[in-house]
N, C-alpha and C positions, 0 to 999 in steps of 0.2 A: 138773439135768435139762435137756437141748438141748430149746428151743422147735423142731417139726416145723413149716414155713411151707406154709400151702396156696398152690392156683395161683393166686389173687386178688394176695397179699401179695405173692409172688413179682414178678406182674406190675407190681404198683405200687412197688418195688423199683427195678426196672429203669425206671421212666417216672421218677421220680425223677432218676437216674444222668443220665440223656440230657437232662433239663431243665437240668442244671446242666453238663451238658458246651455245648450251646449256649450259656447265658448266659453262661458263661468266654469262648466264641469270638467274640459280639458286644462282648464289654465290650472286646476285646483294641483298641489302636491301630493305624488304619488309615496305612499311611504311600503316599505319595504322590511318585516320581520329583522332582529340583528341575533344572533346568539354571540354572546359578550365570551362563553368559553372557548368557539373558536378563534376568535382574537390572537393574532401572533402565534398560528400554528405553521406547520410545516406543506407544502404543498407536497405534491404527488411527484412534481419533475424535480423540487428543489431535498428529496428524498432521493432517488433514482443519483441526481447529482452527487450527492455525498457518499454514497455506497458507492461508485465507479472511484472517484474519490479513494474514497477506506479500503477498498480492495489492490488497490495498489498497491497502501501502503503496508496490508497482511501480506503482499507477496515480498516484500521488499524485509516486514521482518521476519517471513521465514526464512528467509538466505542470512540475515544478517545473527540471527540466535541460532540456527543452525550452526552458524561456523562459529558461534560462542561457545557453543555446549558441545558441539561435534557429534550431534546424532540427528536422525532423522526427525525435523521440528517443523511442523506444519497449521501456519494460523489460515484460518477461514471466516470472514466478516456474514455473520447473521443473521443482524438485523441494523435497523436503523429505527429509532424509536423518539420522538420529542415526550419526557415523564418529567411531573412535577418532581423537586427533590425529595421529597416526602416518599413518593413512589421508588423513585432511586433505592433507597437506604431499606424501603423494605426487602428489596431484593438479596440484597448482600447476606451471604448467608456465614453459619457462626464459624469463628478462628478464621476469617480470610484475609488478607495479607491488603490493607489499604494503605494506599501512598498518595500525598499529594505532587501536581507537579503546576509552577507555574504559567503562564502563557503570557510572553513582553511582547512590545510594551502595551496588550491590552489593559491589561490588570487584572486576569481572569484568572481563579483556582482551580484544574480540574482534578477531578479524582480517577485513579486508578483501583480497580478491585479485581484481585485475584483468587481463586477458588485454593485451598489446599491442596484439593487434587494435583494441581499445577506447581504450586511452590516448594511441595515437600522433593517430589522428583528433581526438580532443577538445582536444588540445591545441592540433591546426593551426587547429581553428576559434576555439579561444578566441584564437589573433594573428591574426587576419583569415582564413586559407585554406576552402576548401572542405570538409575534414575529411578528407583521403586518408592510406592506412597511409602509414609508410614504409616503403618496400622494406630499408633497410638494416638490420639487427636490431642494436640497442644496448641499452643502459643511459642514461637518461632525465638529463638534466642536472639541475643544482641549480636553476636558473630551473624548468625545469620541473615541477620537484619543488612550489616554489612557487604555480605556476599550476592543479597539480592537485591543491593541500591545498586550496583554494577548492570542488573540485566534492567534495572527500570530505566539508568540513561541509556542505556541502547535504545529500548522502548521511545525515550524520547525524543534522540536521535532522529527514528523513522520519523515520527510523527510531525517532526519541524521540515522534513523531507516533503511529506505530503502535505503539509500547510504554505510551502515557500513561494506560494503567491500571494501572503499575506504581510511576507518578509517578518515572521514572529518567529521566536524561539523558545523551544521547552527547555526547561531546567528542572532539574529534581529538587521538590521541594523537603520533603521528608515522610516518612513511615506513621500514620496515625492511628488512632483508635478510632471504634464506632461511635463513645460518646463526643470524640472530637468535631467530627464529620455534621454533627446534628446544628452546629454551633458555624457552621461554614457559610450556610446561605440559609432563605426563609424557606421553610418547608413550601412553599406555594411555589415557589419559582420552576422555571420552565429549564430545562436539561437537556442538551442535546444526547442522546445514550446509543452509544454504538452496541453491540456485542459479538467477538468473537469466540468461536469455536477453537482451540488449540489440542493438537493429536502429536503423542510424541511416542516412544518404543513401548515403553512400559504403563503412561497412563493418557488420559485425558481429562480437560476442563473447560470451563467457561472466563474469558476476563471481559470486563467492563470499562468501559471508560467516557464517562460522564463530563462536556463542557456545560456552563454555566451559558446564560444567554446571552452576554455583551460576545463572545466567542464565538459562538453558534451565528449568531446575525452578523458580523465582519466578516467570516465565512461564507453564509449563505449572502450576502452583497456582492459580495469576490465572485462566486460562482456564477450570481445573476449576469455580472460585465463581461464573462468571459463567456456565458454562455453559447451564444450564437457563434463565438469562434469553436468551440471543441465539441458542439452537434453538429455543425457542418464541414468541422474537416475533412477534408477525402483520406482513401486508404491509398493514393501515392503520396501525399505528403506525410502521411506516416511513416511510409517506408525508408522515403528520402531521408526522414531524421535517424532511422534506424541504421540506411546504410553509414549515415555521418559518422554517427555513435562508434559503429563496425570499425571503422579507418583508425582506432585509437587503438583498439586490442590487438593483444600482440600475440605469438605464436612462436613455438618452437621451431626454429629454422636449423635441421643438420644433415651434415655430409657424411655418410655413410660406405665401407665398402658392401657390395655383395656378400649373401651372405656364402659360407660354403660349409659344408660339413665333413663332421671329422668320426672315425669309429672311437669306439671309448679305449679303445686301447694304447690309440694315440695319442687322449687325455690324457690316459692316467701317465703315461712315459716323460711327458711334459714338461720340462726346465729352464731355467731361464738363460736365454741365449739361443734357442731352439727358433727356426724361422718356420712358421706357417706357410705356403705359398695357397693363393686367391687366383679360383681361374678366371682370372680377368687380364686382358691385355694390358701390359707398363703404361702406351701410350693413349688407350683408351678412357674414354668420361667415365664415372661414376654420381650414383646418384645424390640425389639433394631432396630432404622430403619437408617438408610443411606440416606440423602435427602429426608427426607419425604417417603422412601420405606421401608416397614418390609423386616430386610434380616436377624435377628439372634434371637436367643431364648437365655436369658440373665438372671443375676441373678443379682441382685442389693448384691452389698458388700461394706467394708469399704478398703480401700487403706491409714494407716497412716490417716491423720486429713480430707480426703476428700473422698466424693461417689464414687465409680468406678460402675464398668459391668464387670460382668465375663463370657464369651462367650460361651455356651452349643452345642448348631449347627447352621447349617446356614437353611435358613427357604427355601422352595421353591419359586421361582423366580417369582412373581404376576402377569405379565404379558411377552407376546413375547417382546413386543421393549426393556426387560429390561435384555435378555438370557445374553447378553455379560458384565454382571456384572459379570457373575459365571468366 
């Protein structure tokens, strides 16, 4: 006998049906477009990371080729670019001075690229000249090749400076060619490519400097673990490190008479054995200054076989910029 279904069962039938036709269509997997080229790119903060990064390490080798070269030498970090090596090497433009160096214990090669502009100058300063290009476009001798593996371990110096959370050291590998360079890594591989801007008396240029990706990712790893400490450090414990730093440097500490003056006529009569007298009283202090600042009222003594100072007070502070000595 056929069960006759009223409209109730009916209805509940049908809400049934529809219950489970949605739950099929949530349970179903959501799939989501991939672009396979973004793959192992560089984010936006782990970009921002390496340029605070890099920038340090531009200020650290402008002081340190500065006092190489002894003239005004100023690098400034660019850019910050992830370029397959292919892209790399087209950059590199002709006669520029490439060096390898390597990076322990990754195993990484990175390259260095220096514009002419840059190399002719530093080499004329490093034999006495003023630093000017040469107007004649060449390829760099063997001497000089010599003379400018000196400024590329400074270069790498810095660079193991800025990495030393990685505990890795650069060494200079050597001076290459362009068709060397092609033979280094696959044209397809991923680069981390910094660039700096370099301004010096007489000229300016551009350098390069390209890690490979085992480098680049140890790096940006480092950076990730560290992150959240060096975005949220305050600006007193920065200072606190600053002042630590401060406690090590040293200063010119001397004792001084007042000064007095004399007409020139009494120079030029001048002989040896002649006594100046200083109007200053026998038993009175004189001063004691700190980098060329008066800050203490001082007594000259003897300390066993050599002159000391013996400190009385401290003198009022000469000017505002110099309150934060007190």
């Amino acid at each position: 006998m056929e069960k006759v279904l009223n409209q109730d069962e009916i209805d509940a039938m049908f809400r049934a049906a529809l219950g489970r036709g949605h739950a099929s269509q949530s349970s179903a997997p959501v799939y989501q477009p991939c672009d396979f080229k973004q793959a192992g790119q560089i984010k936006k903060d782990q970009v921002r990371a390496i340029g605070n990064l890099h920038e340090g390490f531009a200020r650290n080798l402008t002081n340190a080729l500065g006092a190489y070269l002894r003239v005004v030498f100023e690098v400034n970090l660019v850019s910050v670019e992830q370029l397959t090596f292919r892209e790399f090497l087209l950059r590199i433009p002709d006669l520029a001075y490439l060096a390898t160096f390597q990076v322990k214990p990754l195993g990484a090669t990175a390259v260095l690229d220096l514009e002419p502009s840059l190399v002719f100058p530093i080499i004329d300063l490093l034999l006495g000249g003023i630093g000017r290009m040469n107007e004649q476009e060449r390829e760099i001798t063997e001497i000089e090749e010599g003379i400018m593996e000196g400024v590329v371990r400074i270069l790498c110096g810095e660079l193991q400076t800025a990495w030393s959370s990685l505990n890795s050291t650069f060494e200079f590998d050597e001076r290459v060619q362009p068709a060397q360079l092609q033979r280094l890594m696959p044209p397809a591989d991923k680069t981390l490519c910094l660039s700096f801007e370099i301004h010096m008396p007489e000229s300016h240029g551009v350098m390069n400097v390209a890690f490979p990706a085992v480098a680049s990712n140890a790096l940006l790893r480092k950076l990730d673990q560290d992150g959240g400490y060096n975005r949220h450090r305050s600006l007193s414990t920065a200072r606190e490190r600053m002042v630590e730093h401060a406690l090590d440097f040293s200063f010119e500490f001397a004792l001084g008479m007042p000064v007095t003056k004399l007409p020139i006529r009494t120079l030029l009569d001048l002989t040896p054995g002649d006594v100046i007298p200083f109007q200053h009283h026998t038993d009175g202090p004189i001063e004691a200054a700190v980098a060329g600042i008066p800050l203490y009222e001082s007594f000259p003594i003897r300390a066993g076989n050599q002159r000391a100072s013996k400190i009385c007070q401290m003198l009022p502070i000469p000017s505002e910029e110099h309150q934060d000595i007190q």
